[in-house]
KEMAR-934323 format. One record per residue (C-alpha): residue number from 1; residue in one letter; x, y, z. Coordinates in steps of 0.001 Angstrom, whole numbers. Example, Ala and Ser with C-alpha at 12.3 -4.5 7.8 and 13.67 -1.06 7.14 Angstrom:
# residues 2
@num=1 residu=a x=12300 y=-4500 z=7800 $
@num=2 residu=s x=13670 y=-1060 z=7140 $
***
This chain:
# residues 379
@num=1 residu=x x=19483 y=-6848 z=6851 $
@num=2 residu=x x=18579 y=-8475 z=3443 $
@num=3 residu=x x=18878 y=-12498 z=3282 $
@num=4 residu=x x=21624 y=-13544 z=1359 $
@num=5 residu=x x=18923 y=-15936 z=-799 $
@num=6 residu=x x=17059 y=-13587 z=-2865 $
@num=7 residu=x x=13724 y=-14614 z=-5431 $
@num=8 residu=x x=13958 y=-12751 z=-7885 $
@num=9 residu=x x=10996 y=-10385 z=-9101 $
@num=10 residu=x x=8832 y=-11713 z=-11546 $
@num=11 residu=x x=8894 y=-10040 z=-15242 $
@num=12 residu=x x=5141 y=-9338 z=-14387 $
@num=13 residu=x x=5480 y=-8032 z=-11121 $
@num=14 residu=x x=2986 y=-4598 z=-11530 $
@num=15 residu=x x=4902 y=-1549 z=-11371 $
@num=16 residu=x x=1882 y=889 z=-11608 $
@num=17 residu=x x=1719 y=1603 z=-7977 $
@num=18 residu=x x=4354 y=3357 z=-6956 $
@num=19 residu=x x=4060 y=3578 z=-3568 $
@num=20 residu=x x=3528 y=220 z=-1352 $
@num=21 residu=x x=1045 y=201 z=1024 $
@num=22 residu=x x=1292 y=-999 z=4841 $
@num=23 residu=x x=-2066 y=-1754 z=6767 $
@num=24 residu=x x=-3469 y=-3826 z=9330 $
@num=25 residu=x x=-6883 y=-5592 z=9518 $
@num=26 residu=x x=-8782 y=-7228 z=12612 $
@num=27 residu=x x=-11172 y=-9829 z=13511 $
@num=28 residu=x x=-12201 y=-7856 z=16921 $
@num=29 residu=x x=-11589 y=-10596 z=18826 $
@num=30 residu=x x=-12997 y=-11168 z=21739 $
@num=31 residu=x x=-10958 y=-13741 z=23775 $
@num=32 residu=x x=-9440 y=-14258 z=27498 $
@num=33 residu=x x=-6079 y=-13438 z=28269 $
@num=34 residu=x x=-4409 y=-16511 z=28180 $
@num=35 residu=x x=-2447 y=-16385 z=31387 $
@num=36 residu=x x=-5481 y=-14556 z=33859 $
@num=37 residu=x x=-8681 y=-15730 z=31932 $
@num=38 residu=x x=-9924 y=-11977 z=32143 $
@num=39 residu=x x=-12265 y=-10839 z=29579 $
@num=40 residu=x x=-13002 y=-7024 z=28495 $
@num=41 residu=x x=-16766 y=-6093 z=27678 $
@num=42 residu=x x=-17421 y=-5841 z=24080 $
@num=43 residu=x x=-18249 y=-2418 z=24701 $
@num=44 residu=x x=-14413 y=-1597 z=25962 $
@num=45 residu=x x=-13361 y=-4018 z=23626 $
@num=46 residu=x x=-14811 y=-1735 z=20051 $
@num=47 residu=x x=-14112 y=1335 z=21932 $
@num=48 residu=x x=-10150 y=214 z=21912 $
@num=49 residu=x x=-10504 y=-989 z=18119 $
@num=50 residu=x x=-11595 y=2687 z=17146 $
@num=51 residu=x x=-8823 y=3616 z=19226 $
@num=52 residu=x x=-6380 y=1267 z=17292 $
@num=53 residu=x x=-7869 y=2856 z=13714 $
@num=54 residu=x x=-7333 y=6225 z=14696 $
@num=55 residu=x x=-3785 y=5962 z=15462 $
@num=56 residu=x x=-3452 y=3950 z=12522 $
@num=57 residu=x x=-4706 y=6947 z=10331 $
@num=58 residu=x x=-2561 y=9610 z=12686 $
@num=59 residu=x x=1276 y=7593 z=11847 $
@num=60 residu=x x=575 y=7436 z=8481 $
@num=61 residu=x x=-703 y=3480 z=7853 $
@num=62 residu=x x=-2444 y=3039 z=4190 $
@num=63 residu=x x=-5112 y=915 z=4923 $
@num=64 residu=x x=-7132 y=-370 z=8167 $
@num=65 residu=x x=-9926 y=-3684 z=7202 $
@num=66 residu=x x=-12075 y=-5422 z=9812 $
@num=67 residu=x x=-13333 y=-9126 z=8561 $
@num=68 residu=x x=-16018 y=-10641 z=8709 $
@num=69 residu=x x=-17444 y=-13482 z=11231 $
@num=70 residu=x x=-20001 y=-14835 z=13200 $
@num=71 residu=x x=-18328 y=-16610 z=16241 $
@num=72 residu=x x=-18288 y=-15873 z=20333 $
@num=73 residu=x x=-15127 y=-15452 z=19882 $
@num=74 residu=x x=-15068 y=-11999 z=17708 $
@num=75 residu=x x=-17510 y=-8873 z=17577 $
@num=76 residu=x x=-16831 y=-8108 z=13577 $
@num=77 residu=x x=-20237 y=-9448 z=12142 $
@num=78 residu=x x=-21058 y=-5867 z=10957 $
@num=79 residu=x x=-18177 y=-4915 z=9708 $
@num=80 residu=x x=-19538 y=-1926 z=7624 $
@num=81 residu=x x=-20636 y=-367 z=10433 $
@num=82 residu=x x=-17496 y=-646 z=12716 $
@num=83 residu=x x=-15780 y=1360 z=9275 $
@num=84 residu=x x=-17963 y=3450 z=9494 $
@num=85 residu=x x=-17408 y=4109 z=12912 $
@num=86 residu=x x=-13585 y=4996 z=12167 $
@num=87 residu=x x=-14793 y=6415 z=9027 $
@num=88 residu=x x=-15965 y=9586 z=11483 $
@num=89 residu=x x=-13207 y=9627 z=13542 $
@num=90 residu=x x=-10384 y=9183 z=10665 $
@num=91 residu=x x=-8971 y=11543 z=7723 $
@num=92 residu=x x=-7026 y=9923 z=5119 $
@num=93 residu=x x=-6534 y=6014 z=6043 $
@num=94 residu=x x=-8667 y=3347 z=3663 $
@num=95 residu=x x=-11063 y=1167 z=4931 $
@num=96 residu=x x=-11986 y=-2132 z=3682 $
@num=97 residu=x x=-13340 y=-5770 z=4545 $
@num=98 residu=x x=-11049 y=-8449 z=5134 $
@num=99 residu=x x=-13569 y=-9832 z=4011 $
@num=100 residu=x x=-16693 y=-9614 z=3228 $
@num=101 residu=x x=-18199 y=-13273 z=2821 $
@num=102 residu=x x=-20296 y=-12309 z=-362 $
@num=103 residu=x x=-21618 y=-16185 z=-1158 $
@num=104 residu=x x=-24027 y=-15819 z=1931 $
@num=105 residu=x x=-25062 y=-11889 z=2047 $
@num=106 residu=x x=-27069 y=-9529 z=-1074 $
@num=107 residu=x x=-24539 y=-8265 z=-3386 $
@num=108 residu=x x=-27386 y=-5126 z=-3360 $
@num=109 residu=x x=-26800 y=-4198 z=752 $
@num=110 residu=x x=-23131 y=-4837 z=210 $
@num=111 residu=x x=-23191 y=-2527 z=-2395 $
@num=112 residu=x x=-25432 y=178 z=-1064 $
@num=113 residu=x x=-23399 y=-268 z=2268 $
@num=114 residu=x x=-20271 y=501 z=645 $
@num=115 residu=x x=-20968 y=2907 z=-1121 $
@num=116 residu=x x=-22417 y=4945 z=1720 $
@num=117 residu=x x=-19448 y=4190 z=3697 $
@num=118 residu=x x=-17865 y=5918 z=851 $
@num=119 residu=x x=-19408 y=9147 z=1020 $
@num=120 residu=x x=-18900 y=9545 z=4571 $
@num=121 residu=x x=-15550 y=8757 z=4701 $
@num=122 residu=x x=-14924 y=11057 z=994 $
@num=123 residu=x x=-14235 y=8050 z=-1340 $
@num=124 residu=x x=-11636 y=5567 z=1088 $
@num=125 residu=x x=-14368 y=2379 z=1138 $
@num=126 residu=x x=-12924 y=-463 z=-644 $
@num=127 residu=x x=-14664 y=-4055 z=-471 $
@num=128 residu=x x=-12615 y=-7210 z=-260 $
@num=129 residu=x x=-14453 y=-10029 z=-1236 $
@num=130 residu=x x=-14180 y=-14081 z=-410 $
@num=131 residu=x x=-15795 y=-16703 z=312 $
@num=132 residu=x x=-14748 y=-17455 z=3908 $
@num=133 residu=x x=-13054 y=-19980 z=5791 $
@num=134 residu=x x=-15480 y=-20377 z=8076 $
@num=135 residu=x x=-19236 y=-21706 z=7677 $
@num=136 residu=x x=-21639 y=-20257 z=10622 $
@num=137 residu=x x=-22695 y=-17530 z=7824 $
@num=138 residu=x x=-24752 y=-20153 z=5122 $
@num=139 residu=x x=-27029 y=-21253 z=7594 $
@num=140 residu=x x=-27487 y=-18356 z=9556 $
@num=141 residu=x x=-29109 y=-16790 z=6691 $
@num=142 residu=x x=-30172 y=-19806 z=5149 $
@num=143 residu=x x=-27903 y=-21087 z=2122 $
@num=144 residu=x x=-27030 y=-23989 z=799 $
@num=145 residu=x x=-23390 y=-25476 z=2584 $
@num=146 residu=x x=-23519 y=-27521 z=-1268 $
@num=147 residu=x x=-24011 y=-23993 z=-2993 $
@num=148 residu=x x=-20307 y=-22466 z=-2020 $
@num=149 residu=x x=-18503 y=-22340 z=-5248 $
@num=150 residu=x x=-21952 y=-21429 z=-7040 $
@num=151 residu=x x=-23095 y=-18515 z=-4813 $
@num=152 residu=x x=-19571 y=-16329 z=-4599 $
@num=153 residu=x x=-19379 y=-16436 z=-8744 $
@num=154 residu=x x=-23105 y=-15387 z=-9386 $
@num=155 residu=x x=-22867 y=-12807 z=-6330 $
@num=156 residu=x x=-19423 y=-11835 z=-7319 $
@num=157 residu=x x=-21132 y=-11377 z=-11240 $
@num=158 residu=x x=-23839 y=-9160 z=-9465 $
@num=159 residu=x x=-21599 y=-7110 z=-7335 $
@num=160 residu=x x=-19097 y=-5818 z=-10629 $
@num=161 residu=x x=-22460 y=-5099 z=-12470 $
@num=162 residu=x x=-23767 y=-2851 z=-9765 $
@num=163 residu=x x=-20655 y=-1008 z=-9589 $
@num=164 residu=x x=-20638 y=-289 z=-13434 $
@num=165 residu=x x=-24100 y=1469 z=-14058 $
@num=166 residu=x x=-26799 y=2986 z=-11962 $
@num=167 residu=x x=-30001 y=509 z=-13370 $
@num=168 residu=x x=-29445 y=-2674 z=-13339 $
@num=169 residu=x x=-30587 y=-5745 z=-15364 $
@num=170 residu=x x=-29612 y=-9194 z=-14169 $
@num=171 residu=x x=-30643 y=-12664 z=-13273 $
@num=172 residu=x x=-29410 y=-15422 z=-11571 $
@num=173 residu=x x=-30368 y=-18702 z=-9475 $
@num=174 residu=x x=-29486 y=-17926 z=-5895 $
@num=175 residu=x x=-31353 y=-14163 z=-5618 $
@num=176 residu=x x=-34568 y=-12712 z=-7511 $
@num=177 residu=x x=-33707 y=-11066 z=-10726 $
@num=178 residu=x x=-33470 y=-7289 z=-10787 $
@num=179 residu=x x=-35628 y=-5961 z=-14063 $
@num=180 residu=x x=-33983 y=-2116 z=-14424 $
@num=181 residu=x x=-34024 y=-754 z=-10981 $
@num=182 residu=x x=-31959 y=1465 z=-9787 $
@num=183 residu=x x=-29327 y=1240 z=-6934 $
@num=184 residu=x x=-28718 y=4163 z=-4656 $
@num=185 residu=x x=-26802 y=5657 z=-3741 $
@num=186 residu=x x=-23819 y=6000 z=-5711 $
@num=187 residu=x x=-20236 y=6044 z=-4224 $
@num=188 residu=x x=-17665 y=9382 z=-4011 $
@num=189 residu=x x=-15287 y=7452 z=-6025 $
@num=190 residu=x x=-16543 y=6573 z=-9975 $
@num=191 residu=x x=-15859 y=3129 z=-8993 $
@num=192 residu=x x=-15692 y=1169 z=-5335 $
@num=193 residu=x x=-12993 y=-842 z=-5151 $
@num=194 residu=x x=-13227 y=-4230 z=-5367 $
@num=195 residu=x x=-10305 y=-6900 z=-4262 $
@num=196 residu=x x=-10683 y=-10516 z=-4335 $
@num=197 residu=x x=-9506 y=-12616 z=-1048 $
@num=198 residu=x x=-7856 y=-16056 z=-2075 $
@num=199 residu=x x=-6739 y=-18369 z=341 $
@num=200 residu=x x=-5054 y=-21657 z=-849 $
@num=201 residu=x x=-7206 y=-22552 z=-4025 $
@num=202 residu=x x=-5946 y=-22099 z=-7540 $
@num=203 residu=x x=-9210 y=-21358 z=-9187 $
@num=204 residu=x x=-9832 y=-18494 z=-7061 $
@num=205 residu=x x=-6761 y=-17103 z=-8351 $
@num=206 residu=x x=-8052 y=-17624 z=-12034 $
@num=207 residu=x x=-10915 y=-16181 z=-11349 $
@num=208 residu=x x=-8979 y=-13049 z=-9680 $
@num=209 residu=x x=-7266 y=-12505 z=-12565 $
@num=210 residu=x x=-9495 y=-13810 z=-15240 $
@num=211 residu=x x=-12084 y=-11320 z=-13753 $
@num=212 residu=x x=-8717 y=-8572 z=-13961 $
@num=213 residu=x x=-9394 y=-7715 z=-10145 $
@num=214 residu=x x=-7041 y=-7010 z=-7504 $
@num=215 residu=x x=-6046 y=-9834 z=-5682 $
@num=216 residu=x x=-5409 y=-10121 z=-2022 $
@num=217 residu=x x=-3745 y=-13613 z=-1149 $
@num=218 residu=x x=-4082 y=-14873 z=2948 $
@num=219 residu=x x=-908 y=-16522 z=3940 $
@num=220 residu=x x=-1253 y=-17803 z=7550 $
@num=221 residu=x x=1053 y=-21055 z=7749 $
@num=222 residu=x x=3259 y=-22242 z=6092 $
@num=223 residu=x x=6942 y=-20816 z=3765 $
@num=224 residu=x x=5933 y=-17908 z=1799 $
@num=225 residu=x x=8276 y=-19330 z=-1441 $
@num=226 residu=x x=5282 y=-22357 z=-1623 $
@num=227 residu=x x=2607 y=-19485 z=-2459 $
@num=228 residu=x x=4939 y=-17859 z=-5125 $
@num=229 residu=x x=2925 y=-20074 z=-7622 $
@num=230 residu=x x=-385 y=-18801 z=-7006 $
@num=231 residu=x x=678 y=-15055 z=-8134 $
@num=232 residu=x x=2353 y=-16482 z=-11009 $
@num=233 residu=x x=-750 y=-18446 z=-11777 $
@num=234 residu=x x=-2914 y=-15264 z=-11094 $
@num=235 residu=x x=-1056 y=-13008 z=-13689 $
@num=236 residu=x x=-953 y=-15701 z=-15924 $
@num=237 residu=x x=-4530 y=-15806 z=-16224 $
@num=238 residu=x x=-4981 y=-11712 z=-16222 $
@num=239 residu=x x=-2663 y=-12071 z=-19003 $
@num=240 residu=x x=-4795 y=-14242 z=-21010 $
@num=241 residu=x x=-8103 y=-12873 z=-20481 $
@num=242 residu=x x=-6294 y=-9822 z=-21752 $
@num=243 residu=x x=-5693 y=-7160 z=-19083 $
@num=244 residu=x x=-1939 y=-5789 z=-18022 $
@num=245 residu=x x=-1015 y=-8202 z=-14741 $
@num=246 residu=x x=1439 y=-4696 z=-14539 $
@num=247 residu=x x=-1555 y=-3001 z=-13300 $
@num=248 residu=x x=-2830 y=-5297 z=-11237 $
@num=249 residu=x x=-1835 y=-4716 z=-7591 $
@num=250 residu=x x=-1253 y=-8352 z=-5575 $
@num=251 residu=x x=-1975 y=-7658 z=-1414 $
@num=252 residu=x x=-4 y=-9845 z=1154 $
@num=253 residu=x x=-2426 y=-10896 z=4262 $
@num=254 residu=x x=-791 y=-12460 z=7480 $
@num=255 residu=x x=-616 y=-12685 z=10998 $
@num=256 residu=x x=2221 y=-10952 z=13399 $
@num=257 residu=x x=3085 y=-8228 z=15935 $
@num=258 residu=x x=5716 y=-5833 z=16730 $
@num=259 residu=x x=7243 y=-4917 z=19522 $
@num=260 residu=x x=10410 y=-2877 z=20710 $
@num=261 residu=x x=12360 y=-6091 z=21028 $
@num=262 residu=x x=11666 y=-9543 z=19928 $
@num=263 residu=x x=10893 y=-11216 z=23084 $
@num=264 residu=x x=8067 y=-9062 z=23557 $
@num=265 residu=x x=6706 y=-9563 z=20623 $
@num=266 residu=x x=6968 y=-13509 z=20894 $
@num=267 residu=x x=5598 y=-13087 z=24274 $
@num=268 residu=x x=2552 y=-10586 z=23628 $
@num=269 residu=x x=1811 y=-12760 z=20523 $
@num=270 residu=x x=1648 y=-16530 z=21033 $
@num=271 residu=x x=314 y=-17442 z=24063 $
@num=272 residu=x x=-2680 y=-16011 z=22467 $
@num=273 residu=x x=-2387 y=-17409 z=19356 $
@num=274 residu=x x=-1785 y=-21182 z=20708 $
@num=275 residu=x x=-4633 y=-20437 z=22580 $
@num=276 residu=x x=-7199 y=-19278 z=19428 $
@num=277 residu=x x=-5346 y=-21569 z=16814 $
@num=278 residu=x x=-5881 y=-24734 z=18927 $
@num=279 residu=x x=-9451 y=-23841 z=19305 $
@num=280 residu=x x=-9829 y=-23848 z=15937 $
@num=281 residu=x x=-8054 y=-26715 z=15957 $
@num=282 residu=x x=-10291 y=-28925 z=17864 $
@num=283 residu=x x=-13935 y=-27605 z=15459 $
@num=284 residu=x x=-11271 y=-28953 z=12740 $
@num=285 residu=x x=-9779 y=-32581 z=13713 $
@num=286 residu=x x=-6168 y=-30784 z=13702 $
@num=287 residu=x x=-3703 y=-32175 z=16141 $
@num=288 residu=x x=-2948 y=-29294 z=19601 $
@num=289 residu=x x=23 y=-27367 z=18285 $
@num=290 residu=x x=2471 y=-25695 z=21327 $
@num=291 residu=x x=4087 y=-22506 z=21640 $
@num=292 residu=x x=7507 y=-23840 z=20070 $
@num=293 residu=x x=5434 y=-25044 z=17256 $
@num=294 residu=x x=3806 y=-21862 z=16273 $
@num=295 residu=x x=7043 y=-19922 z=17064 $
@num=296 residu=x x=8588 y=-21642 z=13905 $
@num=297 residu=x x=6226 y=-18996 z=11833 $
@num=298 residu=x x=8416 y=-16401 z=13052 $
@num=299 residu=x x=11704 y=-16952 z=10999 $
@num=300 residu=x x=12476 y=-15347 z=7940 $
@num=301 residu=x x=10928 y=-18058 z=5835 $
@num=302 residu=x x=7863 y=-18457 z=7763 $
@num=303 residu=x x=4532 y=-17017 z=7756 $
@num=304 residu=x x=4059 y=-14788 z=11093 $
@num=305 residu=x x=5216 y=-11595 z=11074 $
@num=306 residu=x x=6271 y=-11602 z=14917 $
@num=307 residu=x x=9415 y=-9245 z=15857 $
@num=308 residu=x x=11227 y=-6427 z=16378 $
@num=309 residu=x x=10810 y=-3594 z=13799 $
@num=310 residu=x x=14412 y=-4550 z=12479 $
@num=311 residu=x x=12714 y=-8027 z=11895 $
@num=312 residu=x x=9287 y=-7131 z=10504 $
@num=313 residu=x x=11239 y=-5103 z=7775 $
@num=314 residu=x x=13736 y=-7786 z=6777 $
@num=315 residu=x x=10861 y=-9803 z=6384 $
@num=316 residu=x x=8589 y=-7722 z=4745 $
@num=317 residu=x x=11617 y=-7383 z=2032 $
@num=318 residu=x x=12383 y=-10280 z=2289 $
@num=319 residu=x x=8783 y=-11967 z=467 $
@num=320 residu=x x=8812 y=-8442 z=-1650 $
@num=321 residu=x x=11545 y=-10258 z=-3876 $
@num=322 residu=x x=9372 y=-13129 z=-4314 $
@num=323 residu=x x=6012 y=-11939 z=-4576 $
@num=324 residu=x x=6703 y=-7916 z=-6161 $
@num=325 residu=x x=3469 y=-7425 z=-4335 $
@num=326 residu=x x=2291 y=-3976 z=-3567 $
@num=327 residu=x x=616 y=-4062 z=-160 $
@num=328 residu=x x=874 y=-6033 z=3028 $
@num=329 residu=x x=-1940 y=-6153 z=5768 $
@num=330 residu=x x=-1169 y=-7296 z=9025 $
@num=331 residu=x x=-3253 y=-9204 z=11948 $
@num=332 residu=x x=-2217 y=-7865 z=14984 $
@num=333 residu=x x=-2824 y=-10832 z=17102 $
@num=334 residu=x x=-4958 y=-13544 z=16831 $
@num=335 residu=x x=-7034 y=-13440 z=19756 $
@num=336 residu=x x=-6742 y=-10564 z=22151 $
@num=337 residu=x x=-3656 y=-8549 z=23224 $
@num=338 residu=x x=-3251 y=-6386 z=25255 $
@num=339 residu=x x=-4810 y=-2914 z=24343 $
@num=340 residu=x x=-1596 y=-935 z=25661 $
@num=341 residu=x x=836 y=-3378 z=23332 $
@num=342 residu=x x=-1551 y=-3020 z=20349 $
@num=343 residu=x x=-1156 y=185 z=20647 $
@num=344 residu=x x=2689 y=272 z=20723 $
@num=345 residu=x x=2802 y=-2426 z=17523 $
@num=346 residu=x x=854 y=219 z=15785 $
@num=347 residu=x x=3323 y=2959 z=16294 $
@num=348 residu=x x=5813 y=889 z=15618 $
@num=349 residu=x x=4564 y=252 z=12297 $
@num=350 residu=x x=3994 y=3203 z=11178 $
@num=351 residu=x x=6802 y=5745 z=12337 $
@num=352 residu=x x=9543 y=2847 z=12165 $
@num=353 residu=x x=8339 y=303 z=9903 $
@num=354 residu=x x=6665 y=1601 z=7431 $
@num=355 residu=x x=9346 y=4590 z=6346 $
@num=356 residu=x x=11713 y=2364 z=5155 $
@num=357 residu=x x=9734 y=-225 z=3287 $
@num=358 residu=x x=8561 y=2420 z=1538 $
@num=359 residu=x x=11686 y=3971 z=808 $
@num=360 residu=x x=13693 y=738 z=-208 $
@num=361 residu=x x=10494 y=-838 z=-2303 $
@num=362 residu=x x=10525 y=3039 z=-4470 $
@num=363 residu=x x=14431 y=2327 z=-4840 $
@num=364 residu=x x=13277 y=-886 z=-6057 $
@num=365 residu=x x=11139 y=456 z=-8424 $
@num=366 residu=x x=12889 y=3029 z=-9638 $
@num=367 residu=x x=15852 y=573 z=-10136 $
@num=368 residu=x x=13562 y=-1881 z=-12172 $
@num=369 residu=x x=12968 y=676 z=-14474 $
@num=370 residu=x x=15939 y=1548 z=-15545 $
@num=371 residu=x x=17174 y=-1638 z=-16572 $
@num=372 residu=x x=15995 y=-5194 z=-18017 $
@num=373 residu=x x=14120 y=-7102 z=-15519 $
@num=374 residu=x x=15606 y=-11015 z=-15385 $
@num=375 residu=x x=12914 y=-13712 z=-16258 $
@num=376 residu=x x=11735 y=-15348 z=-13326 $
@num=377 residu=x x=13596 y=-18202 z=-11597 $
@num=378 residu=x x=9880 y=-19235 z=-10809 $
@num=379 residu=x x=9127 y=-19281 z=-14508 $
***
């Protein structure tokens, strides 16, 4: 099942978590079906994603994240409170953004938020933080387009220093200052989580790993080998600001679905996608892509995650030899499946999917510490 090509690990691939993590994270999209133009209510339509996070939780997924946008075509502008939604109807899963767009919200209300999202839900919350891909946030509540870069790293300043001490002194140019005040109320864990999303920009990487936070790295197009770089460069740079990159876990974020046999997953998940992606494409100047196009993301070297179980593990294995990451999220769709086939992925996942990653990554592990791990062939 393994490709005959293998990357090999690199020397600081973290070995602290021992156990790799499998979730899935949504957009709550809210888009026709590509072949009727029917459209669910978005009543029906959060109803199913609770659904979808509660079955998640019950076959033994890690992690479940909703992001963030504010677009027709999805229903996840409050993501907190969709969380904590599944917070109530959920035991052990974790819950997180993916992500929260910090440049153009209060560090303070993402804080608070969070951390009451961790006491209901008995210290799962984790926050996910980026700086988007998409724009309609800044003006909606009324920033600064020319601000972008500015506003994540003084928010992203603000955010760590609430999370380290109950009163809080700090100023900055893009919010009022806060002269000792307190900042309630405090999370179930002694610290929230915090992960940093990086799309395809090398100083966000840096700043990951200068910063020595967990780094969660979107790879949507393109060969996974071509990204390889990035974790390099973000270890490099934990490495130098002097924190362990072995303790620093990297997270995987793509696109796919799974389905008993790859035709149905091909079928379930692209005319949908063509559909959402040339959307997209058309706000963006990109050329229409087809179906044959997109279905190139499929193969073992490309970026969707689109298959039979068989598939998705190969895969998943597959970019664990280049990356030595330690957790892989998964879009299941991008724009609307479905409900009954979401459903189906999910189980899929969880009772034949995840077993065996986790098994084979542990062997992994257990393997690389036994012996001398070879320098990179990235390095």
């Amino acid at each position: 099942m393994m490709s005959n090509q293998p990357t090999n690990l690199s020397a600081d691939a973290p070995a602290a978590q021992a156990t790799f993590e499998l979730g899935l994270y949504s957009f709550v999209e809210l888009t026709p079906d590509p072949a009727t133009g029917a459209l669910i209510s978005p009543t029906q339509r959060l109803h199913d994603l609770i659904e979808t996070m509660e079955l998640a939780d019950q076959v033994g997924l890690d992690l479940f994240g909703i992001g963030e946008h504010h677009r027709p075509e999805f229903l996840s502008s409050a993501p907190v409170v969709i969380l904590a939604a599944g917070a109530a109807r959920t035991k052990r899963i974790r819950l997180t953004t993916a992500v929260t767009v910090l440049s153009s919200t209060d560090p303070v209300r993402v804080f608070q938020d969070f951390a009451t999202l961790d006491l209901l839900s008995n210290g799962r919350a984790e926050i996910m933080a980026g700086r988007g891909s998409f724009i309609e946030s800044f003006p909606l509540f009324g920033y600064d387009l020319q601000d972008y870069d500015a506003l994540f790293a003084e928010k992203l300043d603000l955010l760590l220093t609430l999370r380290e001490r109950e009163k809080v002194t700090w100023s900055g140019l893009h919010r009022p200052p806060l002269q000792d005040l307190g900042i309630y109320p405090r999370p179930h864990q002694p610290q929230l989580p915090v992960w940093i999303a990086v799309g395809g920009t090398p100083a966000s990487a840096v700043r990951a790993g200068t910063l020595g936070l967990p780094m969660a790295l979107a790879i949507i197009g393109g060969m996974p080998e071509r990204f390889a770089p990035m974790i390099d460069l973000y270890r490099d740079a934990a490495r130098q600001a002097g924190h362990d990159p072995a303790h620093l876990p990297v997270s995987i974020n793509s696109h796919g679905f799974i389905a008993d046999d790859a035709q149905q997953a091909a079928d379930a998940y692209y005319p949908t996608a063509t559909l959402m992606m040339n959307k997209i494409g058309r706000e963006r100047g990109w050329r229409p892509s087809t179906r044959q196009q997109l279905e190139a993301g499929k193969t073992l070297r490309g970026a969707d995650f689109v298959g039979s179980p068989a598939e998705i593990i190969e895969k998943i294995l597959f970019q664990h030899e280049i990356f030595g990451h330690q957790r892989l999220l998964l879009q299941l769709g991008v724009g609307s499946i479905a409900h009954k086939k979401t459903m189906r992925a999910i189980e899929l996942l969880g009772t034949q999917v995840a077993p065996v990653i986790r098994q084979e990554i542990a062997r992994r592990n257990n393997a690389s510490s036994l012996s001398p791990i070879a320098p990179s062939s990235r390095k």
